[in-house]
C-alpha positions as CSV (number, residue, x, y, z in Angstrom):
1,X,-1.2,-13.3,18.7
2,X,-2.1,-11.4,15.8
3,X,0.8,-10.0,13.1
4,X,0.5,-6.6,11.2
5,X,2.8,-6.1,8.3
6,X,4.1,-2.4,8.8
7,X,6.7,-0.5,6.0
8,X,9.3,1.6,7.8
9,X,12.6,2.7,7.2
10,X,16.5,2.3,8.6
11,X,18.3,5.7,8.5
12,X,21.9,6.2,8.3
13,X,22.3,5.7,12.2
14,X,20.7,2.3,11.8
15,X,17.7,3.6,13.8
16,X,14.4,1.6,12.7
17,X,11.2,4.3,12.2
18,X,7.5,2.6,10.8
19,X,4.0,4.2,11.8
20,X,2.3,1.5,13.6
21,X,-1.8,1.3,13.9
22,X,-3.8,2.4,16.8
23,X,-4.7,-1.2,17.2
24,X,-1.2,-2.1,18.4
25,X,-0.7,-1.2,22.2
26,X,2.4,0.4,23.8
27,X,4.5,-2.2,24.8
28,X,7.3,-4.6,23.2
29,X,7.1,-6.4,20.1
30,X,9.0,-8.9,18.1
31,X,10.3,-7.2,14.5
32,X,11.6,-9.4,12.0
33,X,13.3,-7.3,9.4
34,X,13.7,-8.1,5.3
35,X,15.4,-5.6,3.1
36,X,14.1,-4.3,0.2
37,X,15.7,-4.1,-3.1
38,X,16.6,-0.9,-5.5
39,X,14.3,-2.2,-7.8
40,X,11.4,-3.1,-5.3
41,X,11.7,0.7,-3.2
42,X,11.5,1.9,-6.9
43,X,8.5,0.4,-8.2
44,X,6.8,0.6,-4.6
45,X,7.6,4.4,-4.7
46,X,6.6,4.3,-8.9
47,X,3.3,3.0,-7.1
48,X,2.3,5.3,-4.2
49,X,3.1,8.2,-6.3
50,X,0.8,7.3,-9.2
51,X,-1.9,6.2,-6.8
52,X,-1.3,10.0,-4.8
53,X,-1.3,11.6,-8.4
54,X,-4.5,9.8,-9.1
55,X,-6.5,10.0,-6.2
56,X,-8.5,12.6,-7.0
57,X,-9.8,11.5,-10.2
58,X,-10.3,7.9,-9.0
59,X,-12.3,9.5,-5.9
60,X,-14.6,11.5,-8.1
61,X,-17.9,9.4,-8.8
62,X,-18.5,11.3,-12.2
63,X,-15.8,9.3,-13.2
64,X,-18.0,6.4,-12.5
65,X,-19.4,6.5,-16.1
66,X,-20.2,2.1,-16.1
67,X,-22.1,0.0,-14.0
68,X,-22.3,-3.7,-13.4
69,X,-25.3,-3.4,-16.2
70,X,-22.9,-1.9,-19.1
71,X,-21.5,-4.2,-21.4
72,X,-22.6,-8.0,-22.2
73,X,-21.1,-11.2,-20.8
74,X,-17.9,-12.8,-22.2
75,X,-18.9,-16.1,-24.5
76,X,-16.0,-19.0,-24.3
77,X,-15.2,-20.9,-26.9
């Protein structure tokens, strides 16, 4: 048995809606369900939109401007 942690959401008619993989099969499944806070929908909304806002600048490799060879090692104390 494998388990896949899927976001979906409860409407006002208590009906449950999540996108699931192609790697799940038709057929039943077992859903345990935990509510979400305000404050955790927030920042996880806060989150997708900055990483949508984003995505094209973070995509673009001549934003790459540093390489593993930049820079010189961290000395501890």
């Amino acid at each position: 048995m494998s388990i896949v942690k899927l976001s979906g959401n409860v409407d006002g008619d208590r009906w449950l809606s999540a996108h699931v993989p192609a790697s799940i099969r038709p057929g039943p499944v077992t859903i345990l369900v935990i509510p979400v806070s305000q404050e955790e929908d927030e920042a996880g909304a806060w989150t997708a939109g900055i990483a949508r806002e984003w995505a094209d600048d973070l995509s673009d490799p001549d934003q790459d401007i540093y390489t593993l060879a930049d820079g010189e090692p961290v000395r501890e104390f």
